[in-house]
C-alpha positions in Angstrom: 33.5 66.2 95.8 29.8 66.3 97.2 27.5 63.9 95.7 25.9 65.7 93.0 29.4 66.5 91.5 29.4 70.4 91.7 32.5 71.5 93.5 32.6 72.4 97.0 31.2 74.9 98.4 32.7 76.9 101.8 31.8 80.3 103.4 34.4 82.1 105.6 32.9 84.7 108.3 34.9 86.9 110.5 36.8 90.3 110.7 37.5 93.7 111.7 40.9 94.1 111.6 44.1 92.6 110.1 45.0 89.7 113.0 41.6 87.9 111.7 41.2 88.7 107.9 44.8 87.5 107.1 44.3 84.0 108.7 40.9 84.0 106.8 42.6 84.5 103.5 45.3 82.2 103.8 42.5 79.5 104.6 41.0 80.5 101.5 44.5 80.3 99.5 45.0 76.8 100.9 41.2 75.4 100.0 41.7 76.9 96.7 45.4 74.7 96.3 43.4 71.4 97.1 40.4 72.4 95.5 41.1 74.9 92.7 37.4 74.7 91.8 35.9 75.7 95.2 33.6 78.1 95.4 34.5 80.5 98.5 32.1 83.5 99.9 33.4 85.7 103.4 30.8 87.3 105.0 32.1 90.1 107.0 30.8 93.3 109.2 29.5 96.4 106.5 32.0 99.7 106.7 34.9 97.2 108.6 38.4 96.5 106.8 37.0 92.8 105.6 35.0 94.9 103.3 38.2 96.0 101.3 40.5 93.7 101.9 39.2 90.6 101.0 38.2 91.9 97.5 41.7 92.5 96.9 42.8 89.2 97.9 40.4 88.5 94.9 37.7 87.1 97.0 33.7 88.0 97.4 32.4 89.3 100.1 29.1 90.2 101.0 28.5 92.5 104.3 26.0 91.8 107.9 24.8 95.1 109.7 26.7 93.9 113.3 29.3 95.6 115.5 30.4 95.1 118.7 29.1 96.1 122.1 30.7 99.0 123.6 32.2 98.9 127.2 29.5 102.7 127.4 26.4 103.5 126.8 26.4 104.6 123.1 23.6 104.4 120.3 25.2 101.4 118.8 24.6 99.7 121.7 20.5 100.3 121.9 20.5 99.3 118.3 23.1 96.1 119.1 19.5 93.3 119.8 18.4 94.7 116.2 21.7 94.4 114.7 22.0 90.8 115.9 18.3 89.6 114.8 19.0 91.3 111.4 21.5 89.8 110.7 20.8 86.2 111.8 18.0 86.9 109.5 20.9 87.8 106.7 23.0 84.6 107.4 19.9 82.2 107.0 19.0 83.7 104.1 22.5 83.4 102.2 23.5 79.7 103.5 20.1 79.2 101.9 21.3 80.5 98.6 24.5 79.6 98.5 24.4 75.9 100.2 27.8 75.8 101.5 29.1 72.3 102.6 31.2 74.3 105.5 31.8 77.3 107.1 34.6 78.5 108.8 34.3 81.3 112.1 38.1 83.0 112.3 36.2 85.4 114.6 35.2 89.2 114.5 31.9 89.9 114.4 30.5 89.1 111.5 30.9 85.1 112.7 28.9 85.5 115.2 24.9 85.3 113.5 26.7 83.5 110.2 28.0 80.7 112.5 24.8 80.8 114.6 22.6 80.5 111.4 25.1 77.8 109.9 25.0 75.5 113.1 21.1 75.7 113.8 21.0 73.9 110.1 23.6 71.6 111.1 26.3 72.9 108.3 29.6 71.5 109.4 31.6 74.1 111.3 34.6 75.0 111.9 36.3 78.0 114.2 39.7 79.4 114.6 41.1 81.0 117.3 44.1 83.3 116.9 45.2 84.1 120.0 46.5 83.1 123.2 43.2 84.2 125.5 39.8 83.0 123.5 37.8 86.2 122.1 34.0 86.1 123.0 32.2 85.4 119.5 34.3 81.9 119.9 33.9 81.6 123.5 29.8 81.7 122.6 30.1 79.4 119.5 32.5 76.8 120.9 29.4 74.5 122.1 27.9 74.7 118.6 30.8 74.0 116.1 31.9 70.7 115.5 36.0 71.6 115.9 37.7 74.5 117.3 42.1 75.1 115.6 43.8 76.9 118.3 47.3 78.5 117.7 48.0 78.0 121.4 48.5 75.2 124.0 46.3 75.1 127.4 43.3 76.4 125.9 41.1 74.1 128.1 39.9 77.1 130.1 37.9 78.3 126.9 37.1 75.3 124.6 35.9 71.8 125.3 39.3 69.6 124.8 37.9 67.1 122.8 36.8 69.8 120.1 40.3 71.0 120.5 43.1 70.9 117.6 46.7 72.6 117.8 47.0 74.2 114.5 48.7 77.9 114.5 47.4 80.5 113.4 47.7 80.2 109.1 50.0 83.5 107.5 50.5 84.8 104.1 53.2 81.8 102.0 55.4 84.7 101.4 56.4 85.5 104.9 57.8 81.8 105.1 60.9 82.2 102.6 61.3 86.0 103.4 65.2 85.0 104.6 65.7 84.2 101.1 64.9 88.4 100.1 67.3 90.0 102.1 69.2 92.0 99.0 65.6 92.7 96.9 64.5 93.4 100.2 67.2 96.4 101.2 67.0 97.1 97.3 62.8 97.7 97.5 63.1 99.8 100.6 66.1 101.8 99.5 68.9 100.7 102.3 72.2 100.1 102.3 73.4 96.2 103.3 76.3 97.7 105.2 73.8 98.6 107.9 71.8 97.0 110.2 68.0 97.6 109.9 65.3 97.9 112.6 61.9 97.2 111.6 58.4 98.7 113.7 55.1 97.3 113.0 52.1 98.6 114.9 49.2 96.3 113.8 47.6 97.5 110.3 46.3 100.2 112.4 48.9 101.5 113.7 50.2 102.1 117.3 50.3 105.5 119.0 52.9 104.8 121.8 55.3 103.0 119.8 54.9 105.6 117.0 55.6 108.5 120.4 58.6 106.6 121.3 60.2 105.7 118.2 59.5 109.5 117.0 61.2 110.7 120.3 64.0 108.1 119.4 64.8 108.8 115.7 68.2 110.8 116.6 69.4 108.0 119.0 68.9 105.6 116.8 70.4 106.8 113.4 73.4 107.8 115.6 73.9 104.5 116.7 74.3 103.5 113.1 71.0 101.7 112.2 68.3 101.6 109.8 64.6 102.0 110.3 61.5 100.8 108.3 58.9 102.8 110.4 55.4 101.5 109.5 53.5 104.0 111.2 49.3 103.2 110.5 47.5 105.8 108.3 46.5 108.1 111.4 50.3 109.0 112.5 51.7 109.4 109.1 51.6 112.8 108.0 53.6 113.5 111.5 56.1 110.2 110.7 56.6 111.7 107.1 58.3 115.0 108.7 59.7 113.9 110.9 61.7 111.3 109.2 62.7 114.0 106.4 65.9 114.9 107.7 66.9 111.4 108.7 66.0 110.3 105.1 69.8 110.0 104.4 70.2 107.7 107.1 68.0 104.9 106.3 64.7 106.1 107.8 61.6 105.2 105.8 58.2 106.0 107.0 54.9 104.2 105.9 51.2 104.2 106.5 51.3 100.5 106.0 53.3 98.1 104.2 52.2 95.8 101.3 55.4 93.4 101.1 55.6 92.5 104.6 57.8 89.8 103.5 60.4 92.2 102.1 60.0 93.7 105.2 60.8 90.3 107.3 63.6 90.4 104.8 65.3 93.0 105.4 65.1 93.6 109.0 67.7 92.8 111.8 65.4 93.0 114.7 61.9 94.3 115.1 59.5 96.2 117.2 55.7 95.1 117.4 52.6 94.7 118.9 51.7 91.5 120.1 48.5 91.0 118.4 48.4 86.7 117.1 49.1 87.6 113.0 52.0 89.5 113.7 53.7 86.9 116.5 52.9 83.8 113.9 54.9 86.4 111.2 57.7 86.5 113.9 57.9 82.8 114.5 58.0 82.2 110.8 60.8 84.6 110.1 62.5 84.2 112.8 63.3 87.3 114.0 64.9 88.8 117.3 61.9 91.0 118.3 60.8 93.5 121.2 56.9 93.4 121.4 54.8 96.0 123.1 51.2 94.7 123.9 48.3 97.1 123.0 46.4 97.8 126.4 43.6 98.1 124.3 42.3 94.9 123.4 39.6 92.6 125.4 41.2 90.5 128.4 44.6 92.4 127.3 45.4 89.2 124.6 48.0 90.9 123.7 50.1 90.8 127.1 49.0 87.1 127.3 50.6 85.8 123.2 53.8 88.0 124.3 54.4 86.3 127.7 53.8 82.8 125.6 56.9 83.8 123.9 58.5 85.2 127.0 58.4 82.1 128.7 60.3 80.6 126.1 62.9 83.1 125.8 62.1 84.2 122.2 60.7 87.7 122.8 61.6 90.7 124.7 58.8 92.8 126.7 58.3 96.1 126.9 54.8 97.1 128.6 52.9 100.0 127.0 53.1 102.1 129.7 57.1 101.4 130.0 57.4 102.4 126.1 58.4 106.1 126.4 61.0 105.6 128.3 62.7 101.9 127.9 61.6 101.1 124.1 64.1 102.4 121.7 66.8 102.1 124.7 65.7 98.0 124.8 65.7 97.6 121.2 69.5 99.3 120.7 70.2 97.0 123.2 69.3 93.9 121.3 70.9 95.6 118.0 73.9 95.2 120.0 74.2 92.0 121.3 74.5 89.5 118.2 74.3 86.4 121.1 71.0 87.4 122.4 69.8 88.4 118.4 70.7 84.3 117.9 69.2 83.0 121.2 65.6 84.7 120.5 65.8 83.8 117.0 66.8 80.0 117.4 64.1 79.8 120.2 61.1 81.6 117.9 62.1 79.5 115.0 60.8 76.1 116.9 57.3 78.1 118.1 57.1 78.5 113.9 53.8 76.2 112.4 54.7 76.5 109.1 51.8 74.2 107.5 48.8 75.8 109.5 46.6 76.6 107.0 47.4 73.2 105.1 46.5 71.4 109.2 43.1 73.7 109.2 41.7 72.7 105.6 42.4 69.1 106.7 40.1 69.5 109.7 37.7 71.3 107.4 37.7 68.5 104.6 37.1 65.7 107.3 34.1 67.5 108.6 32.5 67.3 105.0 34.0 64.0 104.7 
């Protein structure tokens, strides 16, 4: 408790899309468990998913006018030196009103000017860095926070060492006892337990070549006996909902995105996924046999670089993006069919599992204050 008695006070910056708003939550969650009277704020990027999503989770948000620099020439990019000096005018001006004792950076752009404002009035900081490869808004603040939780080892390259803290990347509590849903879980998604069930995940915004490959695949794969829970991202959808109409009887469910992951966890046999950080955390939590596909599309290609961390340790397969079309659904039958190789990469993804990350992080927060 700070000195004057009012209950802490934290704010939580960062965003754009799912891989950094989940961890940012779950932080939240786990302050809120050790200090039920907190007061939390996120500050996020206006129009990005932060500004739903965290209001669901029950949070408040308030929005900075920042994006990103495109890799072109576009008007966003003229406007980027305004954007940036607006919005370090923004983050002064709510640290000043709301007085937080710490902040926390899970990056995205939004943590850039908050994190910059926060640390120029020497406000305890804290940053977290999901993946595998360091993403530049971290890279920039790593000199000016006072401790940097990384999900991965050998992260030297990017972050001073001494700064350094092996954490894992924090994921929703439910994901953790999924193994425990499988019948409410084949029940929710209307499946028979007979049948083994493959589960695709593209990111929460989907992933066109997976989506290309599995919708080229649907007729192998029912007639090989399995189930499929086919989230699909809202812009491939209406396409995923036709096609998987005559398959219905078969066990193929299509979704724009999937609220119970953890029923999804539950009830799936292997899975297909990108490789983005939240989603391998999920994987090493639940412990499933899994084929990941790293997006192309993402700075320093991450992606390729958290997938070979599993690689190396036998507890993932790969499939490249470019490879998808033709080796995907063939690889993942593959792996439906060999029970022995099912158990090898889900004994070995089990021990990359940190089930008590957000619990590790709030620690590191708390002796910053403390």
């Amino acid at each position: 408790m700070p000195d004057n008695n009012r209950p802490y006070r934290f704010i939580i910056s960062g965003g754009g899309t799912g891989g950094h708003i989940y961890p940012a939550v779950a932080i939240a969650n786990q302050i809120k468990v050790i200090y039920p009277d907190a007061e939390i704020l996120f500050v996020g990027a206006i129009g990005r998913m932060e500004m739903t999503r965290v209001p669901e989770a029950g949070y408040k948000i308030v929005g900075l006018w920042i994006s990103g620099l495109q890799r072109r020439l576009t008007l966003d990019n003229l406007s980027f030196p305004l954007k940036v000096i607006s919005s370090i005018r923004a983050s002064h001006q709510i640290i000043k009103d709301f007085k937080p004792d710490a902040v926390v950076g899970v990056g995205g752009y939004a943590s850039g000017p908050l994190l910059y404002a926060a640390t120029s009035r020497k406000i305890p900081a804290l940053i977290q860095e999901q993946n595998s490869y360091a993403g530049i808004t971290n890279k920039l603040l790593a000199k000016r926070v006072n401790k940097i939780c990384v999900a991965y080892n050998n992260m030297q390259a990017f972050f001073p060492a001494d700064k350094m803290v092996l954490t894992g990347n924090p994921v929703r509590k439910d994901i953790m006892d999924s193994h425990e849903k499988r019948e409410e879980a084949l029940q929710h998604f209307g499946l028979t337990s007979g049948k083994k069930t493959i589960l695709v995940i593209g990111g929460s915004l989907g992933a066109r070549t997976i989506n290309q490959s599995i919708a080229a695949g649907l007729e192998q794969i029912t007639k090989a006996g399995y189930q499929l829970i086919w989230q699909t991202g809202r812009m491939f959808y209406p396409q995923a909902q036709e096609l998987a109409k005559p398959y219905a009887e078969m066990g193929v469910r299509a979704y724009d995105f999937i609220k119970r992951m953890d029923l999804a966890y539950a009830a799936a046999d292997i899975v297909i996924s990108r490789a983005g950080a939240l989603s391998i955390s999920e994987l090493c939590l639940a412990g499933k046999p899994s084929v990941l596909v790293p997006s192309p599309n993402v700075a320093e290609d991450h992606q390729t670089k958290n997938a070979m961390a599993l690689v190396q340790e036998h507890a993932a397969i790969l499939v490249r993006d470019q490879e998808a079309s033709q080796k995907l659904v063939q690889t993942a039958l593959g792996l439906a069919q060999n029970e022995q190789e099912q158990k090898r990469l889900s004994e070995n993804i089990l021990k990359l599992a940190r089930p008590n990350a957000a619990a590790d992080i709030v620690n590191e927060l708390i002796k910053l204050i403390k």
